[in-house]
C-alpha positions as CSV (number, residue, x, y, z in Angstrom):
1,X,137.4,168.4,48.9
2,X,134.2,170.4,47.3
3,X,131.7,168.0,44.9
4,X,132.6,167.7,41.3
5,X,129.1,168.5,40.3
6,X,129.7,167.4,36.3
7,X,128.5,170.4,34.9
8,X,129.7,171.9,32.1
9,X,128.4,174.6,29.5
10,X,127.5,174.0,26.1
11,X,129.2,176.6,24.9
12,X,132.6,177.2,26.6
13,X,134.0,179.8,23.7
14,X,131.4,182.4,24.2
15,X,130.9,181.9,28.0
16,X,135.0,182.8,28.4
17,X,134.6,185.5,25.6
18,X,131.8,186.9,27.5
19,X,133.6,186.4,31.3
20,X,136.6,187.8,29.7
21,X,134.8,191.2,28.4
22,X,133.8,191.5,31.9
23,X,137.3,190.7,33.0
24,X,138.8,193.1,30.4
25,X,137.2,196.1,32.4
26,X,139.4,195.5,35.0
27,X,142.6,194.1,33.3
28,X,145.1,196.2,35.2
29,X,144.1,194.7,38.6
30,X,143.7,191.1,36.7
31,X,147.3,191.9,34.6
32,X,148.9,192.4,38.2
33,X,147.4,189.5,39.8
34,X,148.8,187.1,36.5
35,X,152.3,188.7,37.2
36,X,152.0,188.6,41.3
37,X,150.8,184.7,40.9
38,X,153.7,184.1,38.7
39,X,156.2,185.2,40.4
40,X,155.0,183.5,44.0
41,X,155.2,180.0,41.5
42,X,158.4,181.2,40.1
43,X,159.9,181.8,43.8
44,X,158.6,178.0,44.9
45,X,160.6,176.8,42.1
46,X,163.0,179.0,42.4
47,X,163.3,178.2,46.2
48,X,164.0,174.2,45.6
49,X,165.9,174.6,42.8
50,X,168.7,176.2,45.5
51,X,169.0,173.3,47.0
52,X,171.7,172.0,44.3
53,X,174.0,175.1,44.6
54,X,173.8,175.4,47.9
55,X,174.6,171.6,48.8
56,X,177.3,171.1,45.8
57,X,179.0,174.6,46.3
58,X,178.4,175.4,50.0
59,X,177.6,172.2,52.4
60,X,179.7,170.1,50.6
61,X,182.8,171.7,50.6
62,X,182.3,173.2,54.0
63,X,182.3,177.1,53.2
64,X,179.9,178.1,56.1
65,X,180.0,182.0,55.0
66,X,179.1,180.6,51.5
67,X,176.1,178.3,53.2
68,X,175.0,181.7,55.0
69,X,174.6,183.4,51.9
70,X,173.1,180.6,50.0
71,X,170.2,180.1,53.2
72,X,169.7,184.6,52.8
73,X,169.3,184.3,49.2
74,X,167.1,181.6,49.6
75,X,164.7,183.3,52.1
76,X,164.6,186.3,50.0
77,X,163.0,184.1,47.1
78,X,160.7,182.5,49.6
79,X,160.1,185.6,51.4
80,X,159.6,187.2,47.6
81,X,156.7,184.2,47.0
82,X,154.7,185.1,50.4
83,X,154.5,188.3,49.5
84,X,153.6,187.8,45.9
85,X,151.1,185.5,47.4
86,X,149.4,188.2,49.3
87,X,149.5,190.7,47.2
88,X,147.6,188.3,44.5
89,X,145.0,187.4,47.0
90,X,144.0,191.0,47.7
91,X,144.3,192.2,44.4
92,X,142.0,189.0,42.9
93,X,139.3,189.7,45.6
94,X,139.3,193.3,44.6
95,X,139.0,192.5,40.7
96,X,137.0,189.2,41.2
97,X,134.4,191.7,43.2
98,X,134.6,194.4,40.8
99,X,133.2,191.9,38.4
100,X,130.4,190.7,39.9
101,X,129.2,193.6,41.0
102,X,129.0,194.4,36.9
103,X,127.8,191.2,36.5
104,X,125.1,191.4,39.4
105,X,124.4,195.1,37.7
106,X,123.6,194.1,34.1
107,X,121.9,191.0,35.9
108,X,119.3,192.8,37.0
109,X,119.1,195.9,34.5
110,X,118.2,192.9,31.7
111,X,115.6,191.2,34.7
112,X,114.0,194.7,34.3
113,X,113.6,195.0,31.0
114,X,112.4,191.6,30.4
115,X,108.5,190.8,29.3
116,X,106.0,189.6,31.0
117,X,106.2,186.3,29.0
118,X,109.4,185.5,30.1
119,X,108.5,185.5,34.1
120,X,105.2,183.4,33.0
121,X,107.4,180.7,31.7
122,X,110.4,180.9,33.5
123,X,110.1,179.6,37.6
124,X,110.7,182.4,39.8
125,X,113.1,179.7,41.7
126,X,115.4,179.3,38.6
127,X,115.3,183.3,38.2
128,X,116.3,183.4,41.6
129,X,119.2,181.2,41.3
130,X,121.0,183.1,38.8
131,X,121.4,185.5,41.6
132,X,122.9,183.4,44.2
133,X,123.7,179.7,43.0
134,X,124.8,180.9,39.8
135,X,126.6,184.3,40.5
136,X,128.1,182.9,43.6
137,X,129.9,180.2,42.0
138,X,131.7,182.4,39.7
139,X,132.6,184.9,42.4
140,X,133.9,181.9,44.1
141,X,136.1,180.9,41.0
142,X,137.1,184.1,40.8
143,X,138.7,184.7,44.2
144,X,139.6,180.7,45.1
145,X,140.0,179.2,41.5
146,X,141.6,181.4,38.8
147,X,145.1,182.7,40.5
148,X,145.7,179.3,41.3
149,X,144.9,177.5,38.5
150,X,147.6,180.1,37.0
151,X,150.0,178.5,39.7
152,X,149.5,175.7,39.7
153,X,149.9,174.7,36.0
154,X,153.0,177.2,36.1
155,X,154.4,174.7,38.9
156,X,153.4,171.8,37.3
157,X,155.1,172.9,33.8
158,X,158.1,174.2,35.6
159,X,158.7,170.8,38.1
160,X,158.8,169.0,34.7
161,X,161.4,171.4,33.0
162,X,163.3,171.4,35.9
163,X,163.4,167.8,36.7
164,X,164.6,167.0,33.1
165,X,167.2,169.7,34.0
166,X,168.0,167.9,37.0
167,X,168.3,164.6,36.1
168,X,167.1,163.8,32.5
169,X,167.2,159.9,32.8
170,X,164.9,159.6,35.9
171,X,162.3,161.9,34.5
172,X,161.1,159.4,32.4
173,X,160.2,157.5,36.1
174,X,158.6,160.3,37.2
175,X,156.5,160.6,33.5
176,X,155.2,157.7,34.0
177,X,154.0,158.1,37.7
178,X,152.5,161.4,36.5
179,X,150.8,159.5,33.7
180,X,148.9,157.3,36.4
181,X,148.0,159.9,38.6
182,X,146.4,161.7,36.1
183,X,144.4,158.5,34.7
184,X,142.9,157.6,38.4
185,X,142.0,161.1,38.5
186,X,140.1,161.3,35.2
187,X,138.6,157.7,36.3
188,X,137.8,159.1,39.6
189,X,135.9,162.5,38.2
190,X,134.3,159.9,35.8
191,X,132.3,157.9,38.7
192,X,131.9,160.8,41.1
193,X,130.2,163.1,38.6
194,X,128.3,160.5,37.7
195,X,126.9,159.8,41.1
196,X,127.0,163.7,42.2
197,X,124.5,163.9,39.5
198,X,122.9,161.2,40.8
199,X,122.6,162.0,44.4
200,X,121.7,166.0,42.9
201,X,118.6,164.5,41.6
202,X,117.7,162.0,44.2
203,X,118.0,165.3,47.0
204,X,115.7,167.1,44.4
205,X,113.4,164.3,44.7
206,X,113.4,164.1,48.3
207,X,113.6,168.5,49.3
208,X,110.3,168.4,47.3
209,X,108.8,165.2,48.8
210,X,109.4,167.1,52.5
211,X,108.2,170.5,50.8
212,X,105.1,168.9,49.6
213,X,104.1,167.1,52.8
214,X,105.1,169.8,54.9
215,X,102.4,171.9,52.9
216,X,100.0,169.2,53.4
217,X,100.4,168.6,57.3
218,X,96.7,169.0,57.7
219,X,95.7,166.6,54.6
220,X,98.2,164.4,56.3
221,X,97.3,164.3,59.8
222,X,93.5,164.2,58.4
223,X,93.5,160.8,56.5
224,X,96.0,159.3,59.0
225,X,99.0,159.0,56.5
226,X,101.8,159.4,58.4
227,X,103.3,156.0,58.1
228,X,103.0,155.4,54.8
229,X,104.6,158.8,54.3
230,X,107.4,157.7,56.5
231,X,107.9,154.7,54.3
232,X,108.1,156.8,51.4
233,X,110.5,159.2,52.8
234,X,113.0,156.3,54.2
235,X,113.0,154.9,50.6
236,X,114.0,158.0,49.0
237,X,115.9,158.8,51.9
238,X,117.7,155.5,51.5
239,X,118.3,156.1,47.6
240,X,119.9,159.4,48.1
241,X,122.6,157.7,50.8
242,X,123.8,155.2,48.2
243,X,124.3,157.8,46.0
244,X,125.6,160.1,48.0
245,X,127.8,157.5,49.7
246,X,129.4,156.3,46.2
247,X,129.8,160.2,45.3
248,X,131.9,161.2,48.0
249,X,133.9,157.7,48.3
250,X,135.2,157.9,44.9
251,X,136.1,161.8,45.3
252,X,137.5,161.5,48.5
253,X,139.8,158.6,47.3
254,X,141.2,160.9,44.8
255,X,144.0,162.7,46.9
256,X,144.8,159.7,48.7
257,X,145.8,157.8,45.5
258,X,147.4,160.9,43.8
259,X,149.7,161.2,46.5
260,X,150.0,157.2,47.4
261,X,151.3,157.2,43.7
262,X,153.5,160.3,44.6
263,X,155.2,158.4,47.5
264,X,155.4,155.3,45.6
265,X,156.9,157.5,42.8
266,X,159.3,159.0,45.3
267,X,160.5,156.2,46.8
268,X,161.8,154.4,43.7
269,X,163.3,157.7,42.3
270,X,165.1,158.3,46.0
271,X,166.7,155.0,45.6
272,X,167.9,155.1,41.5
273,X,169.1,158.2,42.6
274,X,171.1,157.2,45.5
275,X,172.6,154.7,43.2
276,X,173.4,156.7,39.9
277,X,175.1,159.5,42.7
278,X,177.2,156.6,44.6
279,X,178.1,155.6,41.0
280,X,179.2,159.2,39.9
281,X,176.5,159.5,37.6
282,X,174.7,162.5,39.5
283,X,175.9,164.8,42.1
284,X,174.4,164.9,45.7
285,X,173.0,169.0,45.3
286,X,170.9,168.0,42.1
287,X,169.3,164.2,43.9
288,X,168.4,166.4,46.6
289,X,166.9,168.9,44.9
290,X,165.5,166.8,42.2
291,X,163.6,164.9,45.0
292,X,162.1,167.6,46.8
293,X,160.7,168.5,43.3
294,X,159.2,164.5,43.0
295,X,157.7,165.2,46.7
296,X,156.2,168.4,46.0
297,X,154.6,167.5,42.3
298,X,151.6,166.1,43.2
299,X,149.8,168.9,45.0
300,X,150.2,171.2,41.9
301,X,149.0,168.3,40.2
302,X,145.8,167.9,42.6
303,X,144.7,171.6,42.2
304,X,145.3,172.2,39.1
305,X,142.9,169.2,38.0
306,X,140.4,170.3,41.0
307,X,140.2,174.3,40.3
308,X,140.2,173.2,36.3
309,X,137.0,171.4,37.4
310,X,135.9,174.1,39.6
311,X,136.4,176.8,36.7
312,X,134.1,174.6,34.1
313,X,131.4,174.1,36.6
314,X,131.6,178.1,37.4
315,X,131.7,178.2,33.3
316,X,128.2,176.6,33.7
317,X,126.9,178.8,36.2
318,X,128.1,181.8,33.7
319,X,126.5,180.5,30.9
320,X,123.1,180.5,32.5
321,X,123.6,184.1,33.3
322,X,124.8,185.4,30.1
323,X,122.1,182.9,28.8
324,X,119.6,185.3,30.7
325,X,121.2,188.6,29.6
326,X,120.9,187.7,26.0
327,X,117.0,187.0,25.9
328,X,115.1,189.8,23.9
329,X,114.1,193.2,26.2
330,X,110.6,194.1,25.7
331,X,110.3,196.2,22.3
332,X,109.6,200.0,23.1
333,X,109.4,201.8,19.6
334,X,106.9,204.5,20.6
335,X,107.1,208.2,19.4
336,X,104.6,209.6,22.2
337,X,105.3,210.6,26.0
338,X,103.4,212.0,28.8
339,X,103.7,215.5,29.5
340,X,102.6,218.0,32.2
341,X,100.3,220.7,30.0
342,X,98.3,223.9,30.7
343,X,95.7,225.1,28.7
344,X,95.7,228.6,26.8
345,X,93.1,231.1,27.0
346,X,92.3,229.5,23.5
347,X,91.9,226.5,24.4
348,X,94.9,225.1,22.9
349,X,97.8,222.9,24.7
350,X,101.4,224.2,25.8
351,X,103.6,222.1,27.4
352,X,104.6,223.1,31.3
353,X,106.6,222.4,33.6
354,X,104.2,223.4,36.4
355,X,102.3,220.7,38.7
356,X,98.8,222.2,36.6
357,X,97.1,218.5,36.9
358,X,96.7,218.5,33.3
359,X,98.5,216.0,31.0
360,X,98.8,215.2,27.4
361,X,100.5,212.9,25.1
362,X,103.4,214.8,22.8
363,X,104.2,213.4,20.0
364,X,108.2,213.3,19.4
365,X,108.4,213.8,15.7
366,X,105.4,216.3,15.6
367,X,105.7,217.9,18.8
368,X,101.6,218.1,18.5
369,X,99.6,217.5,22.4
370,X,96.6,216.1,22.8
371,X,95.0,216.2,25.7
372,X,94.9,212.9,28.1
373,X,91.5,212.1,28.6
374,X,91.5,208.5,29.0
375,X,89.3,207.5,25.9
376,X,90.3,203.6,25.9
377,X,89.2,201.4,22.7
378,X,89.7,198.0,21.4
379,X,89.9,197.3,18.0
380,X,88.8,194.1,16.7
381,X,91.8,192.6,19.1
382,X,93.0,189.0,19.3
383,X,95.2,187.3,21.6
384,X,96.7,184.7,22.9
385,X,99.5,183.6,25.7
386,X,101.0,180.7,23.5
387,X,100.3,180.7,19.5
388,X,98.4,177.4,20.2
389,X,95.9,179.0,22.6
390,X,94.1,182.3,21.8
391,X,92.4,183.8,24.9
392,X,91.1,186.8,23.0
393,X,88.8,186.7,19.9
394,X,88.6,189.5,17.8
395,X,87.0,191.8,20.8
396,X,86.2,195.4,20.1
397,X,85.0,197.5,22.8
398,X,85.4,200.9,24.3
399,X,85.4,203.3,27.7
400,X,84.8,206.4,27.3
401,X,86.6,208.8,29.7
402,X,84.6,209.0,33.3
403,X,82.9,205.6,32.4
404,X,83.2,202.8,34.8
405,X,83.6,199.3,33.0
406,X,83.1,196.3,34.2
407,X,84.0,192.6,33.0
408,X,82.4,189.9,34.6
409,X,82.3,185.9,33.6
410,X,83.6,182.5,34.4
411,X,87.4,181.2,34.8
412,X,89.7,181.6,31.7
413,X,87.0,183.7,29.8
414,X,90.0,187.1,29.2
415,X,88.8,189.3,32.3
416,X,92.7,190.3,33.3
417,X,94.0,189.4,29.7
418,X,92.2,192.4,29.2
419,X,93.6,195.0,31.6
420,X,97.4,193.2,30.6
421,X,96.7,194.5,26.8
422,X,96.0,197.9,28.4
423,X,99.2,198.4,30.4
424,X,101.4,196.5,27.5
425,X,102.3,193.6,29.7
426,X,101.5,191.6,26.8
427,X,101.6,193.0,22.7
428,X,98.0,192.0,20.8
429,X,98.4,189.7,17.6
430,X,95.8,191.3,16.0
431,X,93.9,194.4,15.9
432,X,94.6,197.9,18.0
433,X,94.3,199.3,21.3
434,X,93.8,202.9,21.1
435,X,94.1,205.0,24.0
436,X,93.0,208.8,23.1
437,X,93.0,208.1,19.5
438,X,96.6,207.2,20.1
439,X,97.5,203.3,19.3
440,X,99.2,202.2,22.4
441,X,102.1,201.1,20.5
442,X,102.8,204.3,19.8
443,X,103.1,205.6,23.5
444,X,106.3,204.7,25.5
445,X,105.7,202.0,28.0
446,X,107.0,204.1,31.1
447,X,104.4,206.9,30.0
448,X,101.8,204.6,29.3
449,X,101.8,203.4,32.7
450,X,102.1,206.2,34.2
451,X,99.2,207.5,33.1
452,X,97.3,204.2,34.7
453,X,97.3,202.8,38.0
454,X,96.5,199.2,39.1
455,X,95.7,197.6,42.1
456,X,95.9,193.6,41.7
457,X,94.5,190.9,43.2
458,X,97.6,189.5,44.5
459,X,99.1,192.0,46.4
460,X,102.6,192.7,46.7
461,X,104.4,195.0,49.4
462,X,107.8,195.4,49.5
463,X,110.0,195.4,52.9
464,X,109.8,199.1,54.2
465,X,108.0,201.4,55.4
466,X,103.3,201.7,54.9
467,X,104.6,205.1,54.0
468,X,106.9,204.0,51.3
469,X,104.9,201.2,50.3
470,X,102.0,203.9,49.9
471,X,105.1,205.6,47.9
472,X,105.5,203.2,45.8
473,X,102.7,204.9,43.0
474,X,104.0,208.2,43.4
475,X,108.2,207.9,43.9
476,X,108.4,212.0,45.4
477,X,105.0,212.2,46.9
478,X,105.1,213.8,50.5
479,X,103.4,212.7,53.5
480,X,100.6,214.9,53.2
481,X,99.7,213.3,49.8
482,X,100.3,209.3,51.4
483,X,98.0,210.4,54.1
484,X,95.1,212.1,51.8
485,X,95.3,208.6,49.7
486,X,95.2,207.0,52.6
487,X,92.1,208.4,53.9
488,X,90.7,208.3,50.4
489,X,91.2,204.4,50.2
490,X,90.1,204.3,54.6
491,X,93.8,202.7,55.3
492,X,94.7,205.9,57.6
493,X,92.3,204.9,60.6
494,X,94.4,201.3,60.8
495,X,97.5,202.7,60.0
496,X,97.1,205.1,62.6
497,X,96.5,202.4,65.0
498,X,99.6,200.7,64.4
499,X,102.6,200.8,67.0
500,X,104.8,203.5,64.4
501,X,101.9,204.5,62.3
502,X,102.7,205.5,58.8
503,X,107.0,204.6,60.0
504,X,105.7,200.9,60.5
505,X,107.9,198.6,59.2
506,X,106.4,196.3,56.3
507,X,108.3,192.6,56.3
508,X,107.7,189.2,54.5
509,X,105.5,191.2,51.9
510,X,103.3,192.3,54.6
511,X,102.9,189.2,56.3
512,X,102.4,191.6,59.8
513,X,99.3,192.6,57.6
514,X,96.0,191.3,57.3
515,X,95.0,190.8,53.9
516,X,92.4,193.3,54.1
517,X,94.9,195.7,55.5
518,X,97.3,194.8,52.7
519,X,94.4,195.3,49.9
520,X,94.0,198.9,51.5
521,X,97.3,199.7,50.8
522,X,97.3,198.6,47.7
523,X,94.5,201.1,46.9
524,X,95.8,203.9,48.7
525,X,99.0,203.1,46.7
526,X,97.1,203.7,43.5
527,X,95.3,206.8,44.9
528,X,98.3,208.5,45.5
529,X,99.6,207.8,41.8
530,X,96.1,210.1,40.8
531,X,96.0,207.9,37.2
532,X,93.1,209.3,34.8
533,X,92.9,205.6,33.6
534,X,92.5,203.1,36.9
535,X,92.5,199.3,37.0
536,X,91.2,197.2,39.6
537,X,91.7,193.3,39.1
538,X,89.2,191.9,41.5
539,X,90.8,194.6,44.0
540,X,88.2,193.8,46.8
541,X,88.1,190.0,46.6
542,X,90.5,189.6,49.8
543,X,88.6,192.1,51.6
544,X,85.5,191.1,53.9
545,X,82.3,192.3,53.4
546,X,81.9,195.1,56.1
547,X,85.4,196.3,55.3
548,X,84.6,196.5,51.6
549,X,81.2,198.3,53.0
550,X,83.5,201.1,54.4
551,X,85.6,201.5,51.6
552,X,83.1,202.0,48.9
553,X,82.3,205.5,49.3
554,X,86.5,206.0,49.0
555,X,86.7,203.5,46.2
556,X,83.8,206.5,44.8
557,X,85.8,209.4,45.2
558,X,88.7,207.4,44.2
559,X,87.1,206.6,40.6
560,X,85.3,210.1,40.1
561,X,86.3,211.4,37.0
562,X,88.5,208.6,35.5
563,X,88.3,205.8,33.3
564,X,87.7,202.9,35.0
565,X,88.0,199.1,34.5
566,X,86.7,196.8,37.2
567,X,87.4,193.0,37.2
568,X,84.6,191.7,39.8
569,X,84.7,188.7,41.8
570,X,81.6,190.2,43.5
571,X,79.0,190.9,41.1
572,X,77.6,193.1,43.8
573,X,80.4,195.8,43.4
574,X,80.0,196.4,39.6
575,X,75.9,197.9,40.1
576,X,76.3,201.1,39.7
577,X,78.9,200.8,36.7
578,X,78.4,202.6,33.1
579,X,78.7,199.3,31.4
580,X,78.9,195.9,32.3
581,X,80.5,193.5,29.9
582,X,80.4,189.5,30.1
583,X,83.5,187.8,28.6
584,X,83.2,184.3,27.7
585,X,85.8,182.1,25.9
586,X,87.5,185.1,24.4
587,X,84.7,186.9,23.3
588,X,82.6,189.6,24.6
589,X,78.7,188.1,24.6
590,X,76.7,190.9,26.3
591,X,77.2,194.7,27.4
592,X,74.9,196.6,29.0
593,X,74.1,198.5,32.4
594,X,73.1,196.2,35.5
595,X,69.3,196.6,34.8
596,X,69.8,196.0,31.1
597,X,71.8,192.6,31.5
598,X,69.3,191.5,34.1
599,X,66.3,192.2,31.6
600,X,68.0,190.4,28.8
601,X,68.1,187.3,31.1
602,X,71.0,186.4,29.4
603,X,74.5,185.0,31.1
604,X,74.6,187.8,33.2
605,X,71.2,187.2,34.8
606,X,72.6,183.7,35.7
607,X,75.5,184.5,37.2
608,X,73.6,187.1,38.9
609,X,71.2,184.4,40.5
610,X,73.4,182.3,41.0
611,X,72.5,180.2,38.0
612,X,75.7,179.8,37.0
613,X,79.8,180.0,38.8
614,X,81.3,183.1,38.9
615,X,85.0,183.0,39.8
């Protein structure tokens, strides 16, 4: 029997409503599977239920061409139920997939279109577990649980018309036996949820307990810890058997005592009823009929209460989805897009449809150009993650297009909150980003970014091939352009090397990689997006220093021409940049070229010298 978990949503109305709008997309296949289930419950019925006409008029009397008859049409209902049966089953897996592939669909197209600030606070674990945990139970209620809940309270609401049919006076027995079963099984869902919850938590306790010290094996192993660890594990080990123990003994009694009281329940109806029909009182077709009926109630009984339970924890899972769907996209209210241009013999801007490699922004409502340039400027701009903490402090600065910029300074001081404000992960409270003379809120997020390109830290590949990782910046870029960005960012010479080359397959986000050889893709990834505007978030950091050696001069050509904004871990890479700027607590505190900084002997000069950490 599977665990009653005990959860529940908090808001059972609008979860159905919303399950049901899903549902209602396929309500012919869902309509047929009601009427399919219906009639396979109407046929079991049906099928006992001909066990008085066939005893009183046929058996009894001896009429075996009457008895023949009665057995045919019998068969015919049951054989009617089977396939009713089947054809439910199919037609429920077809709809119940049907609607999780919407569900799965809109899933993700909300994921998507979600802020930055939601993935910050949000674990990427729980994310995660809308997508299987949570979308699996409610596939799995919607093929196991829904048809035969249908059935099973049609079978129980029918064995109870029919027995009172049957034999009116003995119902009220057979009332009172469904009475208890239904109070040991609310007492028995009572204890068990209570201790599946319970052991839930203890296992939580104890899959991070073995998470955290397999992680630490070397710590471990170091201080000599091991027993005391073991001690620790057998205790929680030892907690999570009790509860796990009482869970499944109280659910696993359930059945047992449901149908103990069924037989017990039997058993006295079988002999009031032989009584009342040696008295005259009943007739022999309706005891036995009306007995097969008392036999058969309490499995309808049992799933009906166990799929009801099933459907409300699914109900849960559903919530959490539609919980997820229903948090706010990110807000995309801008009037201006990129467009491919070509310049007149004027000088003015037309918009073309050629590859001309110039670009400018269009506004929608105007239809005026202006050229992209990649003239970046903050306006007296303040931010902050969480309206208790403001990371940014009214910081104006600017790039001018072809300048290389720089921010340099300690932990926490705004160096990547900066370059998020640029690409819109993240809206500024105050103040204006202007990018062209355009206020980034104006531009469209997709053509805002594509006008940048950003190589992280952190990098990320995704499973395929280096060519389509490489891809990944430009989606129709051909293998002549993944190999000059290659080359440009000096990834071709070890891709090259590798057993397929550029066909190599990329698994584990690139965990067949070096780091170094990841970082290189990275940049080559950015290369081949050919962004006037380029970011690179401490893009080197990963990379040793004879491999950052050989990249430099491609990192050059790279950066020639564009707007640049350089995050630097190594205070030796940002030399030769137009500006240097040192962030600290929010605020920008000197700007300058290398040579001017130094000669201020200011912050820069002691992080330089190594006066002060730089991280």
């Amino acid at each position: 029997m599977p665990q009653i978990t005990g959860k529940r949503p908090d808001n059972l109305k609008g979860t159905l409503r919303t399950l049901l709008a899903y549902m209602g997309r396929h309500k012919i296949l869902l309509i047929l599977v009601g009427i399919l289930t219906s009639v396979s419950a109407l046929a079991n019925l049906l099928g006992t239920y001909m066990l008085k006409p066939i005893i009183n008029r046929y058996i009894v009397p001896g009429d075996m061409k009457g008895l023949l008859f009665g057995v045919a049409v019998t068969a015919a209902i049951y054989g009617t139920g089977a396939l009713s049966a089947l054809g439910y089953t199919q037609t429920m897996v077809r709809a119940a997939q049907k609607v999780i592939f919407d569900i799965r669909k809109d899933l993700f197209h909300t994921m998507e279109r979600l802020p930055l600030r939601y993935f910050d606070s949000h674990p990427h674990g729980d994310i995660m577990s809308r997508y299987t945990n949570d979308v699996d139970t409610v596939s799995d209620a919607l093929n196991n649980s829904f048809a035969l809940v249908i059935q099973s309270f049609i079978q129980v609401v029918g064995t109870l018309v029919l027995l009172f049919i049957l034999n009116w006076q003995l119902s009220f027995l057979v009332i009172f036996g469904y009475a208890a079963m239904f109070l040991y099984i609310r007492y028995s869902s009572r204890k068990s949820k209570f201790y599946f919850n319970q052991q839930q938590s203890y296992l939580g306790e104890l899959d991070g307990y073995m998470e955290e010290m397999i992680a630490g094996q070397k710590v471990v192993k170091a201080f000599n810890h091991e027993g005391a660890n073991m001690r620790t594990f057998r205790q929680k080990n030892e907690m999570l058997r009790r509860a796990g123990t009482k869970a499944v003994g109280y659910s696993g009694t359930m059945i047992p005592m449901v149908v103990s009281i069924s037989y017990i329940n039997y058993a006295v109806v079988a002999i009031l009823g032989a009584i009342m029909a040696i008295r005259g009182m009943t007739d022999v077709g309706s005891l036995a009929s009306y007995l097969v009926f008392v036999r058969q109630a309490a499995m309808p009984i049992n799933q009906f209460t166990q799929q009801s339970n099933f459907l409300l924890a699914a109900m849960a899972g559903a919530e959490r989805i539609f919980r997820m769907m229903k948090e706010a996209p990110e807000t995309d209210l801008g009037n201006t897009v990129l467009t491919g241009a070509e310049e007149a013999a004027d000088g003015t801007l037309k918009k073309s449809r050629r590859r001309t490699g110039c670009w400018a922004w269009e506004n929608l409502e105007t239809h005026t150009l202006t050229r992209l340039r990649g003239d970046v400027r903050f306006h007296d701009v303040t931010f902050g993650y969480t309206p208790d903490k403001t990371i940014l402090r009214h910081i104006s600065l600017y790039a001018k297009p072809g300048q290389k910029i720089a921010f340099v300074g300690s932990t926490g001081a705004g160096k990547t909150t900066v370059t998020n404000l640029i690409n819109r992960f993240y809206e500024v409270d105050s103040g204006s980003i202007t990018y062209d003379g355009i206020d980034v809120r104006d531009i469209q997020k997709d053509s805002l970014r594509r006008s940048l390109a950003i190589v992280l830290q952190d990098t990320h590949l995704f499973t395929g091939t280096i060519a389509d990782n490489i891809r990944f910046g430009k989606l129709d870029a051909n293998m002549e352009e993944i190999r000059a960005a290659a080359r440009l960012a000096n990834a071709d010479s070890f891709i090259t090397r590798l057993p397929q080359g550029y066909d190599t397959m990329v698994t584990g986000d690139g965990s067949n990689l070096s780091q170094g050889q990841r970082q290189l893709l990275a940049i080559a990834r950015a290369a081949v997006a050919d962004p006037p505007v380029l970011i690179l978030d401490e893009a080197t950091s990963s990379i040793d220093t004879r491999t950052e050696a050989l990249i430099e001069k491609g990192m050059d050509r790279l950066m020639e021409g564009r707007t640049v904004f350089v995050i630097a871990h190594r205070l030796s890479t940002v030399r030769r940049c137009n500006a240097i700027l040192v962030l600290e607590q929010g605020a920008v505190i000197e700007r300058g070229t290398h040579e001017e900084l130094l000669a201020l002997k200011g912050e820069y000069y002691q992080l330089y010298h190594g006066m002060r950490e730089l991280s």
